[in-house]
N, C-alpha and C positions, 0 to 999 in steps of 0.2 A: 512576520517577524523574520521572514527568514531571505529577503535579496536588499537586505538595506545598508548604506555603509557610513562609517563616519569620518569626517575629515579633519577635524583641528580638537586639543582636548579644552578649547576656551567654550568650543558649540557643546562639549559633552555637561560639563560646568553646569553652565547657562541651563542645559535642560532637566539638571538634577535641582535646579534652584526652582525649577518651573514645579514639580513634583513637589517638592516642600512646600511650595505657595497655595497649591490646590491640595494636600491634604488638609489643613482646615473645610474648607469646601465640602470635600469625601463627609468628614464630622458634620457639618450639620445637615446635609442633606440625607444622612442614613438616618431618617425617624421611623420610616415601616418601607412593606416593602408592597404596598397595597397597588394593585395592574398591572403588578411582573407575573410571571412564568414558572408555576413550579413542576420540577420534572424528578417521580419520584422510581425507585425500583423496589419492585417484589420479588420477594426469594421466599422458597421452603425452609423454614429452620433446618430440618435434618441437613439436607440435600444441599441446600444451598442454589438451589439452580431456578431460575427467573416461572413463574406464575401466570400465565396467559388467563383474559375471563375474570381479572380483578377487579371490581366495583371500589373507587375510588371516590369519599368525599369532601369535600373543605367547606366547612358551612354548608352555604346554599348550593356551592360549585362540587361536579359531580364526574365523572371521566371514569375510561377500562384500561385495565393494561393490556398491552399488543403484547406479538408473542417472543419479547426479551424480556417482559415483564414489566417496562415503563409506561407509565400514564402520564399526562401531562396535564395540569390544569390549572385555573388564573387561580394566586394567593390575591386573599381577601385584602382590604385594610386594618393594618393594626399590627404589632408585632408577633403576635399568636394568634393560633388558630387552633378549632376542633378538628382533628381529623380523624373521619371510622372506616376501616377498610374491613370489608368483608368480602367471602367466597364460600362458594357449595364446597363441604364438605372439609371447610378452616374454622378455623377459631377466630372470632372478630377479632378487630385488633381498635382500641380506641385512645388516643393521646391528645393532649393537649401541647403543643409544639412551637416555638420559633422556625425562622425559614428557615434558618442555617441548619437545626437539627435534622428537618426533615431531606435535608439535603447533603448531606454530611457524609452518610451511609445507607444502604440500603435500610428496607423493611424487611421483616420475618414476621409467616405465617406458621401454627402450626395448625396440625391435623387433628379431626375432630375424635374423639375415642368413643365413637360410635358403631355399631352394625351395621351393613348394608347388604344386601343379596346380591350386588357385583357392583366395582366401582375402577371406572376406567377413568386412567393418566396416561395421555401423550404431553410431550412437550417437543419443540421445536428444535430439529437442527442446530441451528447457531447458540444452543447454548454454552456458553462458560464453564471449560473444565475446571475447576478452582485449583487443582496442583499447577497446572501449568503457568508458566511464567509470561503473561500477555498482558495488552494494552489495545483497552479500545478507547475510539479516541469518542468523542463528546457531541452533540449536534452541535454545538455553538465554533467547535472547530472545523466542523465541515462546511457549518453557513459561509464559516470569515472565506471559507478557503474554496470557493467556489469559482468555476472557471479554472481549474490548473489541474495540470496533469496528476496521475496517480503517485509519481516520486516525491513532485513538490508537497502534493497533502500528508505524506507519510513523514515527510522531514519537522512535521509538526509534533510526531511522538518521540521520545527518548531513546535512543538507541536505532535512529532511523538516520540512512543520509540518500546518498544516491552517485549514481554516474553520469554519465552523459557524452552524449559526441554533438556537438555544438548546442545550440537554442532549443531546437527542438525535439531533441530525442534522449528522453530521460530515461533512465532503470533504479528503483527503488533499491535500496540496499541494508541488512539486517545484521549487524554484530559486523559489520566487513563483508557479509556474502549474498551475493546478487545471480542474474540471472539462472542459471539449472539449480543452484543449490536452494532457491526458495522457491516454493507453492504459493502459488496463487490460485485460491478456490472463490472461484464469481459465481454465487448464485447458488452452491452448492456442487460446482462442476468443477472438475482439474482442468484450469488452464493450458491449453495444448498447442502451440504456436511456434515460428522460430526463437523461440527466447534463450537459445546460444550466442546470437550475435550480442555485441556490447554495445549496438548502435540499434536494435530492434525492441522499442519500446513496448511495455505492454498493450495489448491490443484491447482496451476497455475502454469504456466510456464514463470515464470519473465523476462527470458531474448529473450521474443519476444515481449515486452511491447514495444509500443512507446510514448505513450499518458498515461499520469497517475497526478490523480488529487485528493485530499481528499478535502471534505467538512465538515467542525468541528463542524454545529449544530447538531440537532436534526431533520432528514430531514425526516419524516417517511411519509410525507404528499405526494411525488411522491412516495417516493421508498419503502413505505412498514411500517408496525410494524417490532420495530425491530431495529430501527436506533436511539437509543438512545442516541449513542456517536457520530456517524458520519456517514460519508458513504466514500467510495474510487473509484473510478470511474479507472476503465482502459482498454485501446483496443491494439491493434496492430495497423500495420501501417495500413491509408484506401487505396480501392479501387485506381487505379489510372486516372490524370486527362487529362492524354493527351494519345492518342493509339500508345503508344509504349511499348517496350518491356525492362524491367531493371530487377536489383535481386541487393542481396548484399551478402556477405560471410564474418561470422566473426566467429576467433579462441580466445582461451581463455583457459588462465593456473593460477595456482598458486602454492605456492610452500609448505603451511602449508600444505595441506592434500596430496600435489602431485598430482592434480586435470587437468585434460583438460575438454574443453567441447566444441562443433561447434555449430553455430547455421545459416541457411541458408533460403532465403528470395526472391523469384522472382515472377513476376506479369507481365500481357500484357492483350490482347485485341482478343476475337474473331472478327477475319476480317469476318467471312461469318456472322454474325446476330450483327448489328448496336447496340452500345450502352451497350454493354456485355462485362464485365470487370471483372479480377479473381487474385486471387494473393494467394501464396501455400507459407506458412513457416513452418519450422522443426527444433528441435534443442534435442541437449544431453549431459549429464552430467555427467563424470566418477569422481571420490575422493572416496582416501581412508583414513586411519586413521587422526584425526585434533591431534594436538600436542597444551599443553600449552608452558609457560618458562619451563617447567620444567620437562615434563613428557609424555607418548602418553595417548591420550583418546581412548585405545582399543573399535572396534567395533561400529566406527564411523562411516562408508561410507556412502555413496551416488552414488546411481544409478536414474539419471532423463531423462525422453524423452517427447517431446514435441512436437505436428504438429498441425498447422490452415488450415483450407481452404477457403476463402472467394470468393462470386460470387456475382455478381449485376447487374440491368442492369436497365437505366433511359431514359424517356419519357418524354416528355410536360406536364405532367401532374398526371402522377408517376411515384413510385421508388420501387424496390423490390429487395432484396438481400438475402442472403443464409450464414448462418456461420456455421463452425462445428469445434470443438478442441477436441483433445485428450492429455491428460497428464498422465503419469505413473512412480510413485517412489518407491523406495524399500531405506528402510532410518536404518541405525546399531542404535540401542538404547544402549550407553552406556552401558559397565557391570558391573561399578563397583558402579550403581543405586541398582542391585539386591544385596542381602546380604544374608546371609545364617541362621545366628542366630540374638536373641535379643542382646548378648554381643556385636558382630560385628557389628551390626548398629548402638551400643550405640557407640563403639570404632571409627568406620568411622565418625558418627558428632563430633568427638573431633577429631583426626585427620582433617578432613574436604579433604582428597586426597584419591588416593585410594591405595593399599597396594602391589598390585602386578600385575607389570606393564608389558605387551608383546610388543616386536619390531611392531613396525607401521607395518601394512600390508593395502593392498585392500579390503581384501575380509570382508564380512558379515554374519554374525554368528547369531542364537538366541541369546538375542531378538531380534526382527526387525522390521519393519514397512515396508505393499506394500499397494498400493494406487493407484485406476485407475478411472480418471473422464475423462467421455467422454459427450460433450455438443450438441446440434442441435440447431438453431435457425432460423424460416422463417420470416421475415417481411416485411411489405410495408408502404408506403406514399402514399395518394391522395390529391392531393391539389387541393380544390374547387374554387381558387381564392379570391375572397373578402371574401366567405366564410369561408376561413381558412383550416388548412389540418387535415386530416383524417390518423391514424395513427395504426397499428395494427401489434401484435406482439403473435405469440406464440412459446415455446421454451421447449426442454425435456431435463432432465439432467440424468444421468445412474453414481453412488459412489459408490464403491466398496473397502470395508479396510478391512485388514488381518493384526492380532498382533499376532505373533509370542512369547513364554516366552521357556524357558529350563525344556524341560518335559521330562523325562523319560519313556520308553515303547512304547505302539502302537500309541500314539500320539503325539510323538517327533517330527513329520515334520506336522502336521496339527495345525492351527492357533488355539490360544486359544482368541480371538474371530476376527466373521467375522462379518461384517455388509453389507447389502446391498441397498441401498438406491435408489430408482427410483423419480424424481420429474416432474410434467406434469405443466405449465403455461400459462395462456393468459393474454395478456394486449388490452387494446380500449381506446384509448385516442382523443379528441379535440381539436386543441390551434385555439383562432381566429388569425382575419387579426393581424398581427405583425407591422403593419404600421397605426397604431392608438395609442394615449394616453393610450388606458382604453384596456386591453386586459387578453383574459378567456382560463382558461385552466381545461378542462375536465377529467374524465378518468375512470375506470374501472380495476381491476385485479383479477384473481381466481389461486390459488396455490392447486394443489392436491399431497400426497406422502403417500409413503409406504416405511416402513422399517423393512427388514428381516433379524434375525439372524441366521448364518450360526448353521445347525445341529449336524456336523461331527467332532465339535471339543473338544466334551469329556467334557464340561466345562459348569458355570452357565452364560448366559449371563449377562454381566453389564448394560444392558439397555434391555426392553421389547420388542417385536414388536410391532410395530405399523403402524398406519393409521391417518394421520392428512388432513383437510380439512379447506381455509383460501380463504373468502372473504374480498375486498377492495374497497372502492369510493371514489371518491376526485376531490374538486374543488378549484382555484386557480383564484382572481384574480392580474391583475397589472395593476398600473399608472405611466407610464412612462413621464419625463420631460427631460428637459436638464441636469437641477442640478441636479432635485432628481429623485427617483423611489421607489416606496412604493410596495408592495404585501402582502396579505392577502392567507390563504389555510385553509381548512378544511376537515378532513380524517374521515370514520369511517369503523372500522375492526372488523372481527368477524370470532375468529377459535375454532374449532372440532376437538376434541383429542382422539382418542380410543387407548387404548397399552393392549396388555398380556402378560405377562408373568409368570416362576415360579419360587419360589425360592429352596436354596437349600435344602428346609426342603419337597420342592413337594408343596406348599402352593401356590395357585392363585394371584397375585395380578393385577394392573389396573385397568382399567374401563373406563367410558367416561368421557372428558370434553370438559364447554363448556366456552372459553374466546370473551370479546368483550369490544370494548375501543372507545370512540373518539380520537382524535389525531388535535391538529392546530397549525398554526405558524403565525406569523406578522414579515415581515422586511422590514427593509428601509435603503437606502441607499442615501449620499447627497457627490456629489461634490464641493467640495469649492477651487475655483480658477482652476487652469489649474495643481496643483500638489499636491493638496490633497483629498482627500475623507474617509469618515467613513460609515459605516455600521453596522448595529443593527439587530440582528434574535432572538428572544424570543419565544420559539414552548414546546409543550406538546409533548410526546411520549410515547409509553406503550411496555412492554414485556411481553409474556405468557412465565413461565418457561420452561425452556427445559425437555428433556425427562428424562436427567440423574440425573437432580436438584430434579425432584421429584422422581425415581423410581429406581438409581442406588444402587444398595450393592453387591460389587465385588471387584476381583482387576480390577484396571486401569492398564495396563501393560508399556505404552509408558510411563506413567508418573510415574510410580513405585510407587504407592499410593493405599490404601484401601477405596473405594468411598462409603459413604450413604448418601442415596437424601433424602427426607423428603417430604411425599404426598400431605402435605398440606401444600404447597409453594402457595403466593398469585403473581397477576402479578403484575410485577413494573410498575412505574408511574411516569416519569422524565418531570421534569421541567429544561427549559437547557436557560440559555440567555447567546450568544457571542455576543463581542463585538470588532469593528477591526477600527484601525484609520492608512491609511496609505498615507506617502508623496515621491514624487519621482521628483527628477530634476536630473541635469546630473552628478552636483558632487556626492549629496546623495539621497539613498533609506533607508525607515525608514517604517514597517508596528511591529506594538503593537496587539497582542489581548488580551481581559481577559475576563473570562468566568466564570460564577456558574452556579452550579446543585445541583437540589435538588432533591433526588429520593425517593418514596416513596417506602418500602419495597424491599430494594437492597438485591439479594440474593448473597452471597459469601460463598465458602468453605476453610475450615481453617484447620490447626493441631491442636489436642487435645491433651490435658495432662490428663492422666491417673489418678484421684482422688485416687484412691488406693498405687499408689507407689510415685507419684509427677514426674515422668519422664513422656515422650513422650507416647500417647495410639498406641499399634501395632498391628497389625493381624498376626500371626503365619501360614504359610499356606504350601503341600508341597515346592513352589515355592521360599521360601525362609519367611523372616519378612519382613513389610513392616509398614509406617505410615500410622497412619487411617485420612481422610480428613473427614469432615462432612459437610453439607451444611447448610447455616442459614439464616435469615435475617434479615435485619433491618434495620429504616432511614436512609440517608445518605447527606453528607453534599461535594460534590465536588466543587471546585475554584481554580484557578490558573491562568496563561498566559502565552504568550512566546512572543517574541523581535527579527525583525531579522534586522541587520543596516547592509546595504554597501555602501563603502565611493569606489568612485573611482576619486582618484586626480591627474590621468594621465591617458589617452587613454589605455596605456598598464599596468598597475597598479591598483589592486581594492584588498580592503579590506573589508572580509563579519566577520560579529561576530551576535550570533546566542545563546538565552537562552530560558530555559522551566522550568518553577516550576508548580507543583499539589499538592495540601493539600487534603484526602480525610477523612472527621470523622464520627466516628458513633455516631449518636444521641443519643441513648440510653445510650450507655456505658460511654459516652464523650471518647472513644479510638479512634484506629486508625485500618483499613483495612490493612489484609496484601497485598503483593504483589504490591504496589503502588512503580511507579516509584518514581525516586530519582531526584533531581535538575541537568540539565546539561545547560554545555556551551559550545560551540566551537566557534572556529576563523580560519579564514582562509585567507592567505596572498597568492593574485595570482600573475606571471609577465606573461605578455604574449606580448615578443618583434617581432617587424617584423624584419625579416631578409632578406638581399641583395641577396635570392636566387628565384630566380622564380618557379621554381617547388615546392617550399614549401609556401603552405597554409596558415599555424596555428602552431604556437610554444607558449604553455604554461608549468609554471614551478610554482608548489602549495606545500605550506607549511600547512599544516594543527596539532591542537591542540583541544583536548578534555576533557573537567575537568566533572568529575560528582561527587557529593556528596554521604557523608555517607547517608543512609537514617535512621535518629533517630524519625521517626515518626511512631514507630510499637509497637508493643503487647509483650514482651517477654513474658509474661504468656500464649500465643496460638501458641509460637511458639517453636521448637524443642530445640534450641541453644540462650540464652540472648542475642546477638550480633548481629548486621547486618555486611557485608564486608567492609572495609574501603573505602572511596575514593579512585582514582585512575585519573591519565592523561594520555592519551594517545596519542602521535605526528605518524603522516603520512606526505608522501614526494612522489607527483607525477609529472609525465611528462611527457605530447603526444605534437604530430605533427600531422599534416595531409598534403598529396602532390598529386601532380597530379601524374597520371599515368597512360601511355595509353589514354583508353576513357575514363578513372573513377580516383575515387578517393581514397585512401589508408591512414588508419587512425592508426596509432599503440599508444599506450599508457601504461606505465609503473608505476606502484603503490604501494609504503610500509604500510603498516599498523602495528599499535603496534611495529616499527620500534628500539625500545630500548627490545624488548622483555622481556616485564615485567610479572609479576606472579600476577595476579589480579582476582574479584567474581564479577558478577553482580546479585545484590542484588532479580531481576526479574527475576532471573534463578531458577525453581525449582530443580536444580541438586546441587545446589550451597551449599549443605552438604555435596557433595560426590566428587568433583573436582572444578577447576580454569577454566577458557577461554579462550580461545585461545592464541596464541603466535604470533609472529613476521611473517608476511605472504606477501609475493612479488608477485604481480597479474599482468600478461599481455597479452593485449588484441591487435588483427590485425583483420581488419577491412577490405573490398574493396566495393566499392560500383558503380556499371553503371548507 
C-alpha cells in the first residue's frame, strides 16, 4: 500500500466503480468460511497476558498455542463451529462460535480454584504490557510484506513512517523519532550498532522476523536510556512446542531492481537429551539497480545475507536458551549524491534529477556501504514459585561498517572510514507471583563498549574512538483488576564517556564524560464494557548525545553531507504522554492515539546558508563538494496522532482506512524542524471469497491507496531549495492464495506497487535534491511450509 501513486482522478473514478461492481461478488461469495485459517489468542482473564501449552479444538481440527499465546488452525465448513479450549490448571472454556467472533478478540481463560502442592507459571518475554500504548502488526502483514526492509514493514502500522538517504538506506521512524531515540530490541537484545548516522540502516534481517511489535511511549524504564520515542520489539519464529520435526522455504522477487532473494527455516528436537529444542534460519538478498518513472538510480544494489540459530531446553523449574544471528550487507550509495563542483551541485538542486544516466546493472561500484553484525545471546529463567521468577541475561554484539567514497591512487579500494564496534551486556531482573493484584517487577542492566576506527584508510575519522560505560536500575509496580490496571516504574541511569581523537590540523580532541538521569513512567489502563478500552502512559526519558552530535567534523559519506558536532551538546530530557482509546466488535475496529512531547534540549542537524554568498554553506574537498550539516539545539514541541478504522460488513469483505499527522516546533525560534514527516493516509479494500475448491485455503484480492501531504511546515531559510516535494498518491493491487500440498502448505502471493508508475519525492529523503523514488515494482513471493 505504500510506494503506489496516482495520476488522473478519471483512473481514481473508474477504480471506485470497479469496487461497487465487485461488492455484489464479496455477497455472494461469503456463504462459510470453510479451508480458511483461523488464528486465535489466549489470554489469562486476570492478567491478561498470552497462555503458552493451550490445547486448541474446532471439531475434529485440533492445534497448541505458541508462546504469545496464538494457535492457528483450519475453520471447518459451515458458518459456526464448536470450539473447547482447555489447559492444566484453567477452567475449559466451550463456545459455539462464528469466524468473525472467534477472531474479533482474544479468548480468556480462568484459573481453576483448586489446591496444588506447588504450581509453577513462566510465560515468555515478548509479552504485552496491556498499559502500554503498542501495535503489533499481524502475520498476514508480514507475509504481504516480505522481501523489504525493516522501515518499509513498519510503515504498515500507524504512526510509523521512516527516512532515508536514497533507495537503499532506510530508518524506521516513531511519532517523528528515529535513529538514538528508538530501541530496537532483536531477539531479546539492545540493538547496538552505528545507529546515529541518518543513512546507517538497521543492521537486521527483516525477512526472518516473525513477531514484531512497536511501543509509542517513552519506555526507557525496562529498556534502557534512550527510548525517547519508542521501542520496536522483534524476534524470529520461537522454539518449537511439540518434538517434531518442520522447516519452511520461501522465494521472492521483484521486478524494480530485478531482485530475488530465499529465505529458509527448519527446527526439531534432540531425541537423545529430553527437553532440547533448536531451530536454524538463513536467508539472502540479490538487487540490482532501483529504477524511478523515469530514470535508473545508477549504483543501487543490494547484496544481504542473513542466518539465526536458536537452542533451548526447559525443566520444572527452568529455562535456558542460546541465540546467535549473523547479518552482512554491502549497499551501492547512489552516484549522483556525489557532485564534482559547487556550480554542479548548485545545478543538481535546480534540476533536482541527475544528469547522466547508465543502463541498470547489478553490480556495485564506489561509493558503497558493507556492514557485518554478528550477535550472541545466553539466558535463563528460574522460577521460585510463589516467589516469582528469576531472570538473567547476558549478551555480546561485534559491528563492523566500511564506507567506501571514489579516491584516486593507493587508496582507491580501502574504505574511507571504518568503524568497529564491540558491545558487552548484562541484564538481572525480578517479576513477582503474576497471580496476585499488586505485582513487582525488578531489575538491573550494565552496557560496556568500545569503538575503533579503522587505521588504513588514508583519512580523518568522522567520529573519535572511544569507550563508553552505562549503568541501569529499575523498579516497576502493577495493580491488576478486571477493568483496570494501573502501573507505576522508576529508572535511574548513569553513563561514562571517554573518545579521542584527532583532527585534520593534528589537534587532540575528547576527553571524559559524565551523563546521569532519572527516568519514570505512570500508566493505566480501563476496560469499559466488553469492547472498549483506553489507555494512558505519561513517562520522563533522557538522551546522552551521541558521539557524532558532539565530536563529528568530516564528511559523512553514505549521506553525502559535511558533519560538525558541537562539544558542548547538553542531554535531552523528554516528556512524552500517549494516549490510545480503542473499540472493537465484529462489524467495527476503531483505535485513535494522540500524543505530546516535550523535549528539553532537542538536538538536530540542519543545512546551513552560507552568510557571505546567501546560497547553501559547502565544503569543497578532493571528493567532490558537498553540503555542510551542523548540529544544534533547542526546545521542542512534538504532538500528533494517528486513526486506524476497519469496518468489515461481510465475512469476506473488510475495509481498513488508516491516518498519521506530526506537528513538530521549535520553541525558540517558533519554526519548524526539518525532516519531519509529512500527513499520510491510506485505505485499503480487501475481498477474500471462499471458493468451491478444496485444495485451496485462502484467496484474497486488495486494493490499496496512499495519499501523503506536501509538508509546508519547514524552514526554507535552513534549507537548500524554498520548496518541499508536492504531494503524491500512490495505488497497489495484491493477490495470494494459500493450498494444501502434500504434507504442507503452499502460499504464493502477487504485489504491484506504485502501480500507475508515477514520478514522485519523499520529502524525508535526504537524496530528495538529487533524484525521485522509486517506480512501478511487481513483488512475488512462494512460500512452503511442513
Amino acid at each position: 500500500m505504500r510506494n503506489i501513486r496516482y495520476t488522473s482522478s478519471k483512473q481514481g473514478c473508474s477504480l471506485l466503480l470497479l469496487l461497487l461492481f465487485l461488492l455484489p461478488l464479496g455477497m455472494l461469495s461469503a456463504q462459510n468460511r470453510g479451508g480458511q485459517e483461523l488464528e486465535v489468542r489466549i489470554l489469562e482473564a486476570e492478567s491478561q497476558e498470552p497462555i503458552p501449552g493451550v490445547v486448541v479444538r474446532l471439531e475434529e481440527n485440533h492445534s497448541i498455542t505458541n508462546q504469545q499465546g496464538i494457535a492457528r488452525i483450519a475453520w471447518p465448513s459451515g458458518r459456526k463451529a464448536h470450539l473447547i479450549v482447555h489447559a492444566v490448571g484453567y477452567q475449559e472454556e466451550q463456545r459455539i462460535l462464528a469466524y468473525e467472533e472467534a477472531t474479533s478478540r482474544p479468548l480468556t481463560l480462568y484459573l481453576k480454584n483448586i489446591e496444588l502442592e506447588e504450581v509453577v507459571v513462566t510465560t515468555d518475554k515478548r509479552k504485552r504490557e496491556r498499559t502500554t500504548v503498542s501495535v503489533r502488526m499481524s502475520q498476514a502483514q508480514l507475509k504481504e510484506n516480505v522481501g523489504k526492509n525493516l522501515a518499509q514493514i513498519l510503515q504498515q502500522i500507524p504512526g510509523m513512517s521512516s527516512i532515508s538517504s536514497g533507495a537503499t538506506i532506510m530508518k524506521p521512524v516513531i511519532q517523528g523519532m528515529h535513529s538514538s531515540r528508538i530501541l530496537l530490541i532483536n531477539n531479546g537484545v539492545r540493538q547496538e550498532g552505528q545507529q546515529w548516522g541518518a543513512d546507517h540502516a538497521p543492521e537486521v534481517d527483516a525477512s526472518s522476523v516473525t513477531d514484531m511489535e512497536v511501543i509509542k511511549g517513552a519506555e526507557s524504564i525496562r529498556y534502557g536510556a534512550g527510548a525517547i520515542g519508542g521501542v520496536i520489539l522483534m524476534n524470529t519464529a520461537t522454539l518449537p512446542e511439540e518434538d517434531k520435526w518442520g522447516g519452511k522455504l520461501q522465494l521472492k522477487g521483484a521486478s524494480n531492481a530485478r531482485s530475488w532473494g530465499v529465505n529458509a527455516d527448519t527446527y526439531g528436537t534432540f531425541k537423545t537429551i529430553e527437553g532440547v529444542k533448536w531451530r536454524l534460519q538463513a536467508s539472502s538478498l540479490y538487487a540490482g539497480d532501483y529504477r524511478t518513472a523515469a530514470y535508473v538510480l545508477n549504483n543501487t544494489g543490494v547484496r544481504e545475507m542473513g542466518a539465526t540459530l536458536a537452542m533451548g531446553i526447559k525443566r520444572k523449574r527452568f529455562e535456558a536458551d542460546a541465540f546467535a544471528s549473523l547479518y552482512h550487507a554491502r549497499l551501492g550509495v547512489f552516484y549522483g549524491a556525489h557532485i564534482g563542483t559547487l556550480d554542479d551541485l548548485l545545478a543538481r538542486f535546480e534540476a533536482g534529477r541527475p544528469v547522466n544516466v547508465a543502463p541498470a546493472s547489478y553490480a556495485i561500484h564506489n561509493p558503497k556501504q558493507e556492514v557485518l553484525h554478528i550477535i550472541g545471546r545466553l539466558s535463563g529463567l528460574y522460577s521460585m514459585g510463589i516467589g516469582g521468577v528469576l531472570r538473567m541475561q547476558y549478551d555480546v554484539q561485534s559491528n563492523v561498517r566500511d564506507e567506501y567514497e571514489n579516491r584516486p591512487g593507493r587508496f582507491r579500494y580501502a574504505p574511507s572510514m571504518g568503524l568497529f564496534l564491540t558491545t558487552h551486556s548484562g541484564h538481572l531482573s525480578w517479576e513477582s507471583d503474576k497471580h496476585v493484584p499488586l505485582r513487582f517487577i525488578a531489575g538491573t542492566s550494565l552496557i560496556f563498549q568500545q569503538n575503533a576506527n579503522r587505521n588504513d584508510t588514508g583519512s580523518i575519522p568522522l567520529i573519535p574512538n572511544f569507550g563508553a560505560f552505562s549503568w541501569g536500575g529499575y523498579g516497576i509496580a502493577k495493580y491488576v483488576q478486571k477493568s483496570y490496571e494501573l502501573e507505576a516504574g522508576v529508572r535511574y541511569d548513569y553513563k561514562y564517556l571517554e573518545a579521542k581523537g584527532y583532527d585534520d590540523l593534528g589537534m587532540f580532541y575528547g576527553g571524559e564524560t559524565h551523563f546521569k538521569s532519572p527516568s519514570f513512567s505512570l500508566s493505566a489502563m480501563r476496560r469499559i464494557g466488553d469492547n472498549t478500552s483506553f489507555s494512558s502512559n505519561l513517562g520522563l526519558a533522557w538522551r546522552a548525545p551521541d558521539v557524532n552530535e558532539l565530536y563529528s567534523k568530516g564528511l559523512h559519506h553514505g549521506a553525502a553531507s559535511y558533519e560538525i558536532g558541537d562539544a558542548h551538546l547538553a542531554p535531552e530530557a523528554a516528556w512524552k504522554w500517549n494516549n490510545e482509546l480503542s473499540y472493537s466488535s465484529r462489524l467495527l475496529s476503531l483505535t485513535t492515539t494522540f500524543f505530546t512531547q516535550w523535549i528539553k534540549n532537542y538536538i538536530y542537524d540542519a543545512p546551513q546558508i552560507d552568510p557571505a554568498t546567501g546560497g547553501p554553506e559547502v565544503k569543497e574537498l578532493l571528493a567532490g563538494v558537498f553540503p555542510v550539516f551542523r548540529y544544534r539545539q533547542a526546545n521542542a514541541l512534538f504532538y500528533g496522532g494517528d486513526v486506524s478504522l476497519l469496518l468489515q460488513p461481510l465475512e469476506a469483505l473488510s475495509y481498513r482506512l488508516e491516518g498519521q499527522w506530526i506537528r513538530a516546533i521549535n520553541r525558540e525560534t517558533k519554526g519548524f524542524f526539518p525532516y519531519i514527516p509529512s500527513d499520510r493516509y491510506s485505505q485499503r479494500i480487501e475481498w477474500s471469497p471462499t471458493l468451491p475448491i478444496k485444495q485451496i485455503k485462502q484467496l484474497s484480492l486488495s486494493l490499496e491507496h496512499l495519499y501523503v501531504t506536501q509538508q509546508k511546515r519547514f524552514d526554507p531559510e535552513i534549507d537548500f531549495i524554498p520548496q518541499t516535494p508536492p504531494a503524491y498518491h500512490l495505488f497497489g493491487l495484491s493477490i495470494g492464495t494459500s493450498l494444501h500440498w502434500g504434507r504442507g502448505l503452499f502460499e504464493i502471493r502477487l504485489k504491484g506497487e506504485n502501480i500507475f508508475n508515477h514520478l514522485y519525492k519523499e520529502y524525508t529523503n535526504r537524496f530528495r535534491y538529487y533524484a525521485h523514488e522509486k517506480g512501478r515494482d511487481i513483488q512475488l513471493s512462494l512460500s512452503y511450509t511442513l
